[in-house]
C-alpha positions in Angstrom: 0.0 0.0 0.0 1.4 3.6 -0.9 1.2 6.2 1.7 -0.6 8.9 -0.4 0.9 11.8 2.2 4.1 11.0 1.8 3.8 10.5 -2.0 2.5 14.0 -2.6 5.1 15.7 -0.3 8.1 14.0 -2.5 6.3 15.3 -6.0 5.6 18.4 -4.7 9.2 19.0 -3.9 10.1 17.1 -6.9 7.4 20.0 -9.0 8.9 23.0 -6.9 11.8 22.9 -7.6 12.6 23.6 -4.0 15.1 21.7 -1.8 14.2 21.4 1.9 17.1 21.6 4.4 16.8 21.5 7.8 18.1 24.5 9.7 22.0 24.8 9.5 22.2 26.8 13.8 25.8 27.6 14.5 26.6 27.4 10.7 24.3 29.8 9.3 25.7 32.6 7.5 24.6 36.4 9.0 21.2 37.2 8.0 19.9 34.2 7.2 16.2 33.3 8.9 16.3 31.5 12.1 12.5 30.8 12.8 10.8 27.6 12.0 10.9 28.3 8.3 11.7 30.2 5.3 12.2 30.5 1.7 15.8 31.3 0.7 16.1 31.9 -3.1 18.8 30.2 -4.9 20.7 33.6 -5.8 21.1 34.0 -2.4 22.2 30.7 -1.2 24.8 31.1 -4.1 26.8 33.7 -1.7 28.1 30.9 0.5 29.1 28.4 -1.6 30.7 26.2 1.3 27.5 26.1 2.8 26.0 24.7 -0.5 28.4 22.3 -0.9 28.1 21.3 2.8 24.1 20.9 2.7 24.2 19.7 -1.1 21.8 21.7 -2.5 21.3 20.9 -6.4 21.9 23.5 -8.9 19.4 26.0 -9.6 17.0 25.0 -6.6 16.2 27.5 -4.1 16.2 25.9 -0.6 13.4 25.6 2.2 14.9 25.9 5.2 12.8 24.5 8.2 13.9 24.1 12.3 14.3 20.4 13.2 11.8 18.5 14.0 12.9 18.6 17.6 12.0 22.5 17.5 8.5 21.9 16.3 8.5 19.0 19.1 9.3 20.9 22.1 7.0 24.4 21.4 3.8 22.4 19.8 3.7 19.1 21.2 1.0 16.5 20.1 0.2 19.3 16.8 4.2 19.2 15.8 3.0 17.6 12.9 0.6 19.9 11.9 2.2 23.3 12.6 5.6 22.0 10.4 3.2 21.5 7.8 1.3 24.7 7.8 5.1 26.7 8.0 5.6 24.3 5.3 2.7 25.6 3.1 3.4 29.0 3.9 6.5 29.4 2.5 5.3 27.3 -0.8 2.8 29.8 -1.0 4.9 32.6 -1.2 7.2 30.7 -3.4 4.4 29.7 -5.7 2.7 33.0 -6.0 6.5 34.3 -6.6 7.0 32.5 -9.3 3.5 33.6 -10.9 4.8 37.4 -10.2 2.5 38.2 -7.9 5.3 39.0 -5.6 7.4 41.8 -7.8 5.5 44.6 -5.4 6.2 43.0 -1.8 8.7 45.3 -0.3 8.7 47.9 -2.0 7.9 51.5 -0.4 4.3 53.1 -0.7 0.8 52.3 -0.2 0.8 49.8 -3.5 3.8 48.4 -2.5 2.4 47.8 1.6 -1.0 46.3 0.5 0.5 44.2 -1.9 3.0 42.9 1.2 -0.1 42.7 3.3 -2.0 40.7 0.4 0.6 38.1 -0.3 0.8 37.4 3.6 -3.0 37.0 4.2 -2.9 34.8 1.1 0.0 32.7 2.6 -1.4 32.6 6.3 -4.7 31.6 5.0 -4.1 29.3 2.8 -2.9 26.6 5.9 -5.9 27.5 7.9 -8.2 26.1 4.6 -6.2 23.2 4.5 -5.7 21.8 8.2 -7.8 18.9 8.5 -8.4 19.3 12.1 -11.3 21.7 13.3 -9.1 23.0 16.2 -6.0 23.4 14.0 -7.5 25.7 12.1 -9.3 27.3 14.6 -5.6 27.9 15.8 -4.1 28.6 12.6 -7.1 31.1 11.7 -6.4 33.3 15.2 -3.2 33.9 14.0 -3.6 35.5 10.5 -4.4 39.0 11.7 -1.1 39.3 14.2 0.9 37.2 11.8 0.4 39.2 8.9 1.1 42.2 10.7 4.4 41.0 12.3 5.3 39.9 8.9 4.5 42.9 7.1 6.5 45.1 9.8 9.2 42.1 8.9 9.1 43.2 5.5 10.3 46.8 6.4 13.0 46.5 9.1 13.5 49.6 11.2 10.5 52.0 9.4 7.1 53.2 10.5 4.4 51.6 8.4 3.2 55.1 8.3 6.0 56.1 6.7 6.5 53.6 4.0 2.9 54.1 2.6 4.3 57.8 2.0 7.0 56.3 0.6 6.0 55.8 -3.1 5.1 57.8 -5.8 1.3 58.7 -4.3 3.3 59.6 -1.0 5.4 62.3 -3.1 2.5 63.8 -5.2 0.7 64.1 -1.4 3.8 66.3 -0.1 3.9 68.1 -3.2 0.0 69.0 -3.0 0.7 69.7 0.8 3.2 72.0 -0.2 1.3 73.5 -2.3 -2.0 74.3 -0.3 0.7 75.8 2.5 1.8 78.8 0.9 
């Protein structure tokens, strides 16, 4: 008998084109993410080419770095399971929606570029709350999308005001100009 779970996680790496690698701790570069997961794009994983070699990711595959299992283990007990598969799906989901451009905004300063940061991280906290099978995982999973996207949307702009990236853009400039304006 073929375990249908298992089957489906190995073609949807296989589909990706995304290598999963458990998190590297005392190795890790600088910078690099060191929550329970995240996307790092290949380009970026070029930069430290002994790590490469070291974790042998394939050429041209952008890697999925998740904690250990023991992480998930010790802060979510019985649901470890579940919560490494919904960080699991929410870093697909960015990297699926990236790779259908959705993501060429998220980022970037002013109002456009903030909601469409905001979008893409409701889409990708949603999207494991549909999924979870359990009634009370997703009842978990869906109190977190509100503070979750918000945390990752201040993420998103390191040491700024949200208030003052949405000024940031092109409407922000044509709002000081008229300001100026109506001053004098």
């Amino acid at each position: 008998m073929i375990d249908t779970a298992s089957f489906f996680n190995e073609m949807e790496k296989i589909a990706l084109g995304v290598q999963e690698v458990t998190q590297l701790g005392a190795q890790q570069p600088p910078g690099f993410p060191t929550v329970y997961g995240s996307l790092v794009k290949n380009k970026e994983m070029m930069r430290y080419p002994e790590l490469v070699k070291r974790i042998g990711l394939k050429s041209g595959k952008d890697a999925l770095v998740m904690a250990p299992e023991s992480t998930f283990v010790r802060d979510f007990g019985p649901n470890s399971g579940a919560a490494r598969k919904a960080v699991k799906q929410h870093e697909l989901t960015h990297y699926i929606r990236g790779r259908r451009g959705k993501m060429k905004r998220v980022g970037t300063p002013g109002l456009r570029g903030l909601g469409a940061t905001a979008r893409e991280e409701i889409a990708a906290y949603l999207t494991p709350a549909l999924r979870a099978k359990s009634p009370e995982m997703q009842k978990a999973l869906s109190k977190g999308i509100l503070p979750g996207t918000v945390q990752s949307v201040r993420s998103a702009y390191p040491g700024q005001r949200l208030r003052d990236v949405a000024m940031g853009g092109k409407a922000g400039a044509l709002l000081r100009r008229a300001g100026r304006f109506f001053r004098r």
